[in-house]
C-alpha positions as CSV (number, residue, x, y, z in Angstrom):
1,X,-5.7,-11.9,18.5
2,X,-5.9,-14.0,15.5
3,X,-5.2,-12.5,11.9
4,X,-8.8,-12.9,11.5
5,X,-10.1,-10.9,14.5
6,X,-7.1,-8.4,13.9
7,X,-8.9,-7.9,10.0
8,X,-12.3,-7.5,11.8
9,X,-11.2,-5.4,14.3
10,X,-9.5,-3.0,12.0
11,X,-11.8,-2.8,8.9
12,X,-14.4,-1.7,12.5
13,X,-12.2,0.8,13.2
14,X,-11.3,2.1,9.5
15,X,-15.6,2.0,8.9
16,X,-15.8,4.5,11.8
17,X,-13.7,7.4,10.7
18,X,-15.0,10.3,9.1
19,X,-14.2,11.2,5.4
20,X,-12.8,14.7,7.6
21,X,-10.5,12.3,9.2
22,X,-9.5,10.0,6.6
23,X,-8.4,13.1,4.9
24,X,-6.5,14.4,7.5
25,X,-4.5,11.5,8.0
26,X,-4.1,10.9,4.3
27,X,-2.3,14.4,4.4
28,X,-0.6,13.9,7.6
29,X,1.0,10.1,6.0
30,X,1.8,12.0,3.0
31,X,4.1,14.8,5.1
32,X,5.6,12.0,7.0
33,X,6.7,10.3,3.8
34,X,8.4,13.5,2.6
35,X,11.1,13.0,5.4
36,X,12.1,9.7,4.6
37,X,15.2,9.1,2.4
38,X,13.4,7.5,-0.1
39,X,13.5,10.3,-3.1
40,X,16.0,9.2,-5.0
41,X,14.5,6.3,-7.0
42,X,12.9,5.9,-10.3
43,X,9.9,3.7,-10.1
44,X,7.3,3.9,-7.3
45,X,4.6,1.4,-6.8
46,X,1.2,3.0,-5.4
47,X,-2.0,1.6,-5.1
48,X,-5.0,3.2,-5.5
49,X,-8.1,4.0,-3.0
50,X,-10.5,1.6,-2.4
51,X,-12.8,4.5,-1.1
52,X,-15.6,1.8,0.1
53,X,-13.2,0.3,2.3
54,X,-12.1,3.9,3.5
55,X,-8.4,2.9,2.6
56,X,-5.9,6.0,2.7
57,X,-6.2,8.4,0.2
58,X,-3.2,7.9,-1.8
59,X,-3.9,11.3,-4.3
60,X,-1.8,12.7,-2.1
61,X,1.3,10.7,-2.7
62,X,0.3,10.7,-6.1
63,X,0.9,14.5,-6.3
64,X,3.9,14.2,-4.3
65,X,5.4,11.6,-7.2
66,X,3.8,13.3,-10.2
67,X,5.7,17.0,-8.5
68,X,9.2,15.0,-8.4
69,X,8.6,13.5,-11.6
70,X,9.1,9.8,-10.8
71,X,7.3,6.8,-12.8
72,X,3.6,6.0,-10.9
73,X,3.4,2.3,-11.5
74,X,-0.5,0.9,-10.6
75,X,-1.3,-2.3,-10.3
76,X,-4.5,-4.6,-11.6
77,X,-5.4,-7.7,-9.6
78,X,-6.6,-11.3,-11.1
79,X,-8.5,-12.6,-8.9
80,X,-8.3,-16.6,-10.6
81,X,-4.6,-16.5,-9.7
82,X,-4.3,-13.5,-7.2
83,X,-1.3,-12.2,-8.9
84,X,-1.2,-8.8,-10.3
85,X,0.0,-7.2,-13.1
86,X,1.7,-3.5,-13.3
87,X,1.5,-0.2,-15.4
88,X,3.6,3.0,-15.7
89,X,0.7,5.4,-15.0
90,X,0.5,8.3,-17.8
91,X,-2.2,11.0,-18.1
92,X,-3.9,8.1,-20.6
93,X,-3.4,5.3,-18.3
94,X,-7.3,4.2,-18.2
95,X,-9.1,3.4,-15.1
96,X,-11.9,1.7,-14.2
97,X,-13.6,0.3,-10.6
98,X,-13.6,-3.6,-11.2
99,X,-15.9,-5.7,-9.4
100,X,-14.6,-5.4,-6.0
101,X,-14.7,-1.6,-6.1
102,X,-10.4,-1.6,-6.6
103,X,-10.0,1.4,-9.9
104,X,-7.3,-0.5,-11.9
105,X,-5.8,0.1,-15.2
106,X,-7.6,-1.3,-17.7
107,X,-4.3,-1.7,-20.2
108,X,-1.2,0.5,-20.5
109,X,2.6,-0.1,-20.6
110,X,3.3,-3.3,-18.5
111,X,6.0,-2.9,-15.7
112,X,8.3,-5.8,-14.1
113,X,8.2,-6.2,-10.5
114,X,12.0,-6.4,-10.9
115,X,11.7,-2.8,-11.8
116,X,9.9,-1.4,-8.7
117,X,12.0,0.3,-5.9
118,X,9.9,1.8,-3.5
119,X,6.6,0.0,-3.1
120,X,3.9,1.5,-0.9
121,X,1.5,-0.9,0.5
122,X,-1.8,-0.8,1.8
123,X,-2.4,-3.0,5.2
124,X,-5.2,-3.2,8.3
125,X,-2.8,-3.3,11.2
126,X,0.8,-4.2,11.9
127,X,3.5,-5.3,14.4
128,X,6.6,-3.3,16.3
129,X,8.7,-5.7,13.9
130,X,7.1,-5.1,10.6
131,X,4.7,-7.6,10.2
132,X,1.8,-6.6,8.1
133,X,-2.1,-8.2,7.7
134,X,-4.2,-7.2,4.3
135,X,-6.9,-8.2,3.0
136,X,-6.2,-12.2,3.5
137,X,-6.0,-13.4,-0.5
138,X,-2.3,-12.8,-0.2
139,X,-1.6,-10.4,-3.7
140,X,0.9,-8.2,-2.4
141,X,3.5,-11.1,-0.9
142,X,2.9,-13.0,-3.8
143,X,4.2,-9.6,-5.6
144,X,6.6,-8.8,-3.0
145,X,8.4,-12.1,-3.8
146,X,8.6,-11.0,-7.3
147,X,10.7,-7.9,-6.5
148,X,14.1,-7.2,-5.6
149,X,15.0,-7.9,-2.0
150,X,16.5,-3.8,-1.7
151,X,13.1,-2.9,-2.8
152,X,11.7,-0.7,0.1
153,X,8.9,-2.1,1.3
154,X,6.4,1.4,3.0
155,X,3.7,-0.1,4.6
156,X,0.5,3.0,5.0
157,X,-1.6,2.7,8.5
158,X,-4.5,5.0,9.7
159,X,-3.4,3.6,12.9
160,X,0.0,2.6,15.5
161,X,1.2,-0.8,15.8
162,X,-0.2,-3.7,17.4
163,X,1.8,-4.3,20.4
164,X,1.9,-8.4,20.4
165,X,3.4,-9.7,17.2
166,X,1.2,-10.5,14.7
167,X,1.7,-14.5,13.6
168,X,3.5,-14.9,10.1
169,X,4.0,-17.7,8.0
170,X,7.2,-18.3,5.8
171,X,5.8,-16.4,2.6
172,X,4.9,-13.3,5.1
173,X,7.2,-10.4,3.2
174,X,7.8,-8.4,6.5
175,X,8.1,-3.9,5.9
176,X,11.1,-2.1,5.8
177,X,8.9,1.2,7.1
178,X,5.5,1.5,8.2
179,X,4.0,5.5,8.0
180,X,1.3,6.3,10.2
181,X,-0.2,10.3,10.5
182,X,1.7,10.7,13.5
183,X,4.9,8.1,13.4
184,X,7.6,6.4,10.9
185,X,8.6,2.7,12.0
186,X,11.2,1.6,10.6
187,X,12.1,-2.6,11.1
């Protein structure tokens, strides 16, 4: 399948779950994440649910961070040059929806990509050697590029990998680990 028909195919599948099972798996990612040996850093990159798009519900993870203490960074997108930009996330970190239903900071204390060491990312379907497809406007390689190669790159699936390799082009920034509810893969 194409990238396109893989986005279609996926956004079908994630429209057809239940809030029950969305949920579920949300917790069941979360516990998987807790046995990887990725604790001992200082900034984590998270983003935040796109509920309309039944996305992973990444309170969880948020809890998990917030209980070990570690700096929350959040992005916010611009969409003219489909970069984002990145904020420590405090208890006065404000959020709002913007106009494609994504809740972003709306200001805070600005964060260098440069800083970010584990990097959780949110993806429709991947390959058995860590290939990812998003959303298609290409914000998180363009981000990924900005960060240090040791950065860990966790990609977050509702579902297991696609068996055929999903086609990548030279700015494709392939995952170090992709969590599913049931599975770590690790590339």
């Amino acid at each position: 399948m194409t990238k396109k028909e893989l986005r279609k195919t996926y956004k079908t599948l994630r429209q057809s779950l239940s809030k029950t099972q969305i949920d579920d798996y949300s917790i069941a990612i979360a516990n998987q994440l807790l046995s990887l040996n990725i604790w001992d850093k200082n900034f984590y990159h998270v983003f935040l649910t796109i509920e309309e798009q039944n996305e992973i519900n990444t309170d969880y993870i948020l809890n998990i961070l917030a209980g070990k203490d570690k700096n929350i960074v959040i992005s916010k997108s611009n969409f003219k040059d489909y970069s984002m930009t990145h904020f420590l996330l405090t208890d006065n970190t404000p959020i709002k929806k913007n106009c494609y239903n994504i809740p972003e900071p709306i200001d805070g204390i600005e964060i260098k990509s440069s800083q970010l060491e584990v990097i959780f990312i949110p993806l429709l379907a991947f390959d058995t050697s860590g290939n990812r497809i998003g959303y298609g406007k290409g914000f998180y390689d363009r981000f990924l590029a900005e960060c240090k190669p040791e950065s860990l790159k966790i990609g977050l699936s509702f579902f297991e990998p696609e068996d055929t390799v999903i086609e990548a082009s030279e700015d494709d920034i392939k995952l170090d680990y992709c969590v599913t509810p049931n599975c770590i893969f690790q590339f």
